[in-house]
VEXDREN-2710 file (C-alpha; in Angstrom, 1 decimal):
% VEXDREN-2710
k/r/px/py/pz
1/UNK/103.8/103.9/87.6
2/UNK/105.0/100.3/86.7
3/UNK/104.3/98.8/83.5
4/UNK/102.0/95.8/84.7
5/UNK/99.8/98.8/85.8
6/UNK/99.3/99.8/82.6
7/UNK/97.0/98.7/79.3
8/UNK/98.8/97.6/76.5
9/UNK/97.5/98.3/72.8
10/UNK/97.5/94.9/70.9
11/UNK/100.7/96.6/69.0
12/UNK/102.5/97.3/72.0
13/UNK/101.7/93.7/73.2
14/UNK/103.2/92.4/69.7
15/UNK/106.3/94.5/70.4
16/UNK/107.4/93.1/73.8
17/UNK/106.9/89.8/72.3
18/UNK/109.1/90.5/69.2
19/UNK/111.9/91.8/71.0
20/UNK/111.6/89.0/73.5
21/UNK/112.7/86.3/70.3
22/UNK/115.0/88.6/69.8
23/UNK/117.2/88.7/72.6
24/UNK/116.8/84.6/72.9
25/UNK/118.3/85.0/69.1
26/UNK/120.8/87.0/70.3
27/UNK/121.3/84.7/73.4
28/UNK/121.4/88.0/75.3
29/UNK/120.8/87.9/78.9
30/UNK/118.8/90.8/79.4
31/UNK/116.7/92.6/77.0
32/UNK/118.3/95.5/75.9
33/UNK/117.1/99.0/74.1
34/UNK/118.1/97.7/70.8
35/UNK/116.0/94.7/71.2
36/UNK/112.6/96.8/72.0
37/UNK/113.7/99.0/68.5
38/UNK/113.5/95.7/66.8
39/UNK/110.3/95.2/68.1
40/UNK/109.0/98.8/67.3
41/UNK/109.9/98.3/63.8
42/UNK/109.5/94.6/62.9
43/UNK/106.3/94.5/61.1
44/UNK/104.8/97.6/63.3
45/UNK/102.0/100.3/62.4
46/UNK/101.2/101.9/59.4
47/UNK/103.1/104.6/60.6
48/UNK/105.9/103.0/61.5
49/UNK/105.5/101.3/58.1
50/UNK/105.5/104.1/56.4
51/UNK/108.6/105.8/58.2
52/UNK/110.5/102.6/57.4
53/UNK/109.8/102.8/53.5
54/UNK/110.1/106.8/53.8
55/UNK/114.0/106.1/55.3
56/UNK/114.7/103.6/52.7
57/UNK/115.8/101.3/56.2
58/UNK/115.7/97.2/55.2
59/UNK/114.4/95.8/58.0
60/UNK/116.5/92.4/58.2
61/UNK/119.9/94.4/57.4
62/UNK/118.7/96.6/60.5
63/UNK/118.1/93.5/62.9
64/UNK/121.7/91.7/61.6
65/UNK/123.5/95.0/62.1
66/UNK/121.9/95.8/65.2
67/UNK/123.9/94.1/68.2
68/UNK/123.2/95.0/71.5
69/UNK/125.3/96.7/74.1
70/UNK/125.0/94.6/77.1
71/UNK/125.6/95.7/80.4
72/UNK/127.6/93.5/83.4
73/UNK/124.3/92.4/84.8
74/UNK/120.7/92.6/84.2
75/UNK/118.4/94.9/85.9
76/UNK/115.6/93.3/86.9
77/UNK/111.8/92.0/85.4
78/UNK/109.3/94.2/84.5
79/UNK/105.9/92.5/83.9
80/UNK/104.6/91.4/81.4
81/UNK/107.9/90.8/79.9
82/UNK/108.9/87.7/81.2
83/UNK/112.9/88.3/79.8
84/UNK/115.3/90.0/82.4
85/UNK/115.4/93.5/81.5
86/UNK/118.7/96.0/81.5
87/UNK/118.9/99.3/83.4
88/UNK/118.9/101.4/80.2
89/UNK/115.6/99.2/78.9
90/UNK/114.0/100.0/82.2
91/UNK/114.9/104.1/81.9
92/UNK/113.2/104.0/78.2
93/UNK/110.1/102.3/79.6
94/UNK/109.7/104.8/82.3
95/UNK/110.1/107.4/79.8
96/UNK/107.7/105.8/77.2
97/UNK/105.0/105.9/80.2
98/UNK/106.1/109.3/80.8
99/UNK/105.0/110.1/77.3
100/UNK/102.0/108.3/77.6
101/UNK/101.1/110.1/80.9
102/UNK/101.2/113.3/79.5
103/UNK/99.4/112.5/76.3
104/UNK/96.6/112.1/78.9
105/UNK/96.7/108.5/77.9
106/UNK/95.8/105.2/79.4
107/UNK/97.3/102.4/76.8
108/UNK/101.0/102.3/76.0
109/UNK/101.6/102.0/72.5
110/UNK/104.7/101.9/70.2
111/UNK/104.6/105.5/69.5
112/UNK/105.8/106.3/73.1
113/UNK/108.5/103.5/73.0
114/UNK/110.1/104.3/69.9
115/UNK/109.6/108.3/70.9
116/UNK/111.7/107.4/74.2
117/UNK/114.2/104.9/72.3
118/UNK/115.1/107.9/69.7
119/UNK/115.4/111.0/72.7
120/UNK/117.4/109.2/74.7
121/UNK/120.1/108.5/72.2
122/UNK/119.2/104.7/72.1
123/UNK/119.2/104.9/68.1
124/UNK/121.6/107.1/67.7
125/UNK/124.3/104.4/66.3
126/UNK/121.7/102.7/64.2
127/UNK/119.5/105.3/63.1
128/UNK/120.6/108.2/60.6
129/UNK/119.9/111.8/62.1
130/UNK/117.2/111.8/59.5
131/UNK/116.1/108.1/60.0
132/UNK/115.3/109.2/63.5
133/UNK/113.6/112.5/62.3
134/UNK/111.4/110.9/60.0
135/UNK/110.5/108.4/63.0
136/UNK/109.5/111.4/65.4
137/UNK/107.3/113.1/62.8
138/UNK/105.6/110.3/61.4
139/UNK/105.5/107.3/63.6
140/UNK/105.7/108.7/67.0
141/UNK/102.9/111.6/66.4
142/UNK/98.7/112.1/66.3
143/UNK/98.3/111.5/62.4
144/UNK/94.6/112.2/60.5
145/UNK/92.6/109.3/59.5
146/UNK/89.6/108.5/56.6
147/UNK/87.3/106.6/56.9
148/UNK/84.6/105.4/53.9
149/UNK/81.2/105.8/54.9
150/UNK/79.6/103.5/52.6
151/UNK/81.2/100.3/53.4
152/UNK/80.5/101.7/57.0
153/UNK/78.1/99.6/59.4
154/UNK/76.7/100.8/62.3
155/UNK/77.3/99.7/65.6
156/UNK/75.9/98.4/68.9
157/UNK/76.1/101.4/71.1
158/UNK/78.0/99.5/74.5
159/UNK/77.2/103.3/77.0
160/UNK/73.1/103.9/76.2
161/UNK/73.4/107.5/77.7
162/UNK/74.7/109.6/75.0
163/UNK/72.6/112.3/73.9
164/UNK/73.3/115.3/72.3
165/UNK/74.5/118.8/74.0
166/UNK/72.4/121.3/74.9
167/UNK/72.0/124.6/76.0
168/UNK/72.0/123.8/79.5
169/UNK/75.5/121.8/79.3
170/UNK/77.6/123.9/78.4
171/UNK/79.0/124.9/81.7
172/UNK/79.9/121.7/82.8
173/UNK/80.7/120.6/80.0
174/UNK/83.8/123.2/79.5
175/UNK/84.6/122.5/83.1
176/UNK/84.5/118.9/82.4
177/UNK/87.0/119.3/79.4
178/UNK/89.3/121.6/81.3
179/UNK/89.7/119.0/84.4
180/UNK/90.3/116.2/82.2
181/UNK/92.1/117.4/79.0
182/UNK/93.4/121.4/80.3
183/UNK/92.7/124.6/77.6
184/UNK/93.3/122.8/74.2
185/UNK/90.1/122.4/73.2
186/UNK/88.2/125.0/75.1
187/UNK/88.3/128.0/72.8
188/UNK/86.9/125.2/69.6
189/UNK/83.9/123.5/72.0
190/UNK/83.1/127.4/73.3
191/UNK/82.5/128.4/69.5
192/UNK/80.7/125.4/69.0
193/UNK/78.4/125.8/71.6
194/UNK/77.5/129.0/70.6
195/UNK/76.0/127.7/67.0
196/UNK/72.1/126.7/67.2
197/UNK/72.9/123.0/66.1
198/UNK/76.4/122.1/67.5
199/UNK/77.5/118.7/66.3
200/UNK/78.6/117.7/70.0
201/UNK/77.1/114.5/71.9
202/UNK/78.4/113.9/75.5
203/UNK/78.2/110.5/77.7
204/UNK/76.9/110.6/81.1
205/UNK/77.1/107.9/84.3
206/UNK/74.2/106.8/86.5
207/UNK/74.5/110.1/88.5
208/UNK/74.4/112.6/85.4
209/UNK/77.9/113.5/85.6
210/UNK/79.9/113.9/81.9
211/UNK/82.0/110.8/81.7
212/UNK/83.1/111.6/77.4
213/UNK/82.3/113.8/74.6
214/UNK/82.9/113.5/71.0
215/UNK/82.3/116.3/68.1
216/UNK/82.4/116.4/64.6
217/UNK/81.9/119.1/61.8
218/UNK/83.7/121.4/64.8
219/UNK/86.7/122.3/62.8
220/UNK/85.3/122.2/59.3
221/UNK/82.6/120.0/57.6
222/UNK/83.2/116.2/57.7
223/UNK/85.9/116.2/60.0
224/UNK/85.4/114.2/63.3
225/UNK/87.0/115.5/66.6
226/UNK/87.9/116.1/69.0
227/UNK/87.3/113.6/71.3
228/UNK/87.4/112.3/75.0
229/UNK/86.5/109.9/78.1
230/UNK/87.1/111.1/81.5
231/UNK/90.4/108.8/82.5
232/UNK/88.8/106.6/85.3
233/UNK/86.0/105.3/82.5
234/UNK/88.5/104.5/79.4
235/UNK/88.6/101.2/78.3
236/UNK/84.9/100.6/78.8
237/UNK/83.3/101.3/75.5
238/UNK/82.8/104.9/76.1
239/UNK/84.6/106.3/73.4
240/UNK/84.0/103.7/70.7
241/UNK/80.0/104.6/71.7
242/UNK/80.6/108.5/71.1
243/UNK/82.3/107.5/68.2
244/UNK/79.9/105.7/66.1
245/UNK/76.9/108.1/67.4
246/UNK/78.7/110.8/65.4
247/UNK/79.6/108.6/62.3
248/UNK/75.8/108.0/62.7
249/UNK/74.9/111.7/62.9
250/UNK/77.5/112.3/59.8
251/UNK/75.4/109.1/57.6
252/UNK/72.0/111.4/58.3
253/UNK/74.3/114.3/57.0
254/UNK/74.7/112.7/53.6
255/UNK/79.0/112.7/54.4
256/UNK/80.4/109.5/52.3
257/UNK/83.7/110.3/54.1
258/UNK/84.9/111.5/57.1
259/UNK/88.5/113.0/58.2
260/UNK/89.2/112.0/62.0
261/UNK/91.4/114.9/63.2
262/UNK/94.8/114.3/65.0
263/UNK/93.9/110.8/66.0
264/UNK/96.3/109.6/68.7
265/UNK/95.3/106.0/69.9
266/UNK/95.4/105.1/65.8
267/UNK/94.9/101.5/67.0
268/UNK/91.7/102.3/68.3
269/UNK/89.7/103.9/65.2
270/UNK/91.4/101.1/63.0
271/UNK/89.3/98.6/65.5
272/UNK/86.3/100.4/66.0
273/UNK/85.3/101.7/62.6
274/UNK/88.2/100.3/60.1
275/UNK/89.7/103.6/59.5
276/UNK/93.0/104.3/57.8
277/UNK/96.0/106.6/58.2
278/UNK/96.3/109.0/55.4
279/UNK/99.9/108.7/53.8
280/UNK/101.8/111.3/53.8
281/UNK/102.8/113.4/50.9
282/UNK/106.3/115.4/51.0
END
């Protein structure tokens, strides 16, 4: 998979651009490894934030000390970036889609670049061993969400056939989840289905098939998740549909706020409903 075949989050957009001015500071001609870590952490994500201020790092004293290790010749392009790129860029890209790919993902975000840059040893003569551990558990992970229900509004629901489960969906249902997203959430849907009122609205296409499904109260009360859209129908307003029909269902509940489990496209609920990243506490 190249890049150009893949969606970019607006972050990840924001990155490539960063650490593009940054190698034509650096008159560089390629764009190296150390270039995209600038980008990941030059006015990035909450997360990344947060790791930065949790690692005591200073962000300009970072990008002065940070010179890159250029190789005899550049590697190539690699759209959309419009700077030549290096061999060892192109190995972390491949590896961030790798992550991506196996988060059953479609958008590449910085999460999976700065995940590749730390593994493959890229930060290892920048980044303290616990610098780079505090990025991997903080920045580069699913992280829980809040969101306040009263200075919620409700939506425009973009996929009109959501409804919610019943009896009768089950089966295909569980086989739908298994296909898409494998065992992880099997055993937690079963026991859900098995309760008179399960919290659990599913999307359908034209045809009737399950194209999404989203769940709340599942795990315990006012907790949203899990949720997911079949991979060939992301990106079309599936999941932010699914999404506010539970936030809707939680309102009717009397919930003033609501705790999105393990949220891994962070971008997307801070978009779709203005939720926040709960800080960490150690």
């Amino acid at each position: 998979m190249e890049l150009n075949e893949v969606k970019l989050t607006k972050q990840m957009s924001k990155v490539f651009g960063i650490a593009e001015h940054a190698c034509k500071y650096d008159k560089s001609p390629c764009l190296t490894p150390e270039h995209l870590l600038i980008g990941c952490l030059d006015d990035g994500s909450y997360p990344i934030k947060e790791a930065i201020q949790k690692s005591g790092i200073d962000i300009d004293s970072l990008k002065d000390s940070c010179h890159p290790i250029l190789e005899s010749l550049p590697f190539g392009f690699c759209e959309p970036i419009k700077t030549p790129i290096c061999h060892s860029t192109k190995l972390v890209i491949d590896q961030a889609l790798n992550y991506m790919r196996n988060y059953k993902q479609v958008f590449l975000n910085e999460g999976h670049v700065l995940k590749a840059l730390i593994i493959s040893g890229h930060t290892d003569k920048i980044l303290t061993p616990e610098q780079q551990n505090t990025f991997l558990r903080l920045a580069t992970v699913s992280r829980d969400m809040d969101l306040d229900l009263s200075v919620y509004s409700p939506q425009k629901q973009v996929c009109k056939n959501t409804r919610i489960v019943c009896t009768e969906d089950a089966d295909r249902l569980i086989l739908f989840i298994k296909e898409e997203f494998g065992t992880r959430w099997i055993e937690t849907i079963k026991q859900a289905l098995e309760r008179n009122l399960p919290s659990i609205f599913i999307a359908e296409d034209r045809s009737g098939d399950i194209i999404g499904f989203a769940a709340y109260d599942i795990h315990q009360p006012g907790h949203f998740g899990p949720m997911g859209v079949a991979k060939h129908k992301r990106a079309e307003g599936i999941g932010e549909s699914l999404l506010h029909v539970c936030l809707e269902g939680m309102i009717r509940k009397g919930y003033k706020r609501v705790i999105i489990d393990h949220a891994g496209p962070i971008e997307f609920y801070e978009k779709a409903c203005n939720a926040k990243v709960i800080p960490t506490i150690e």
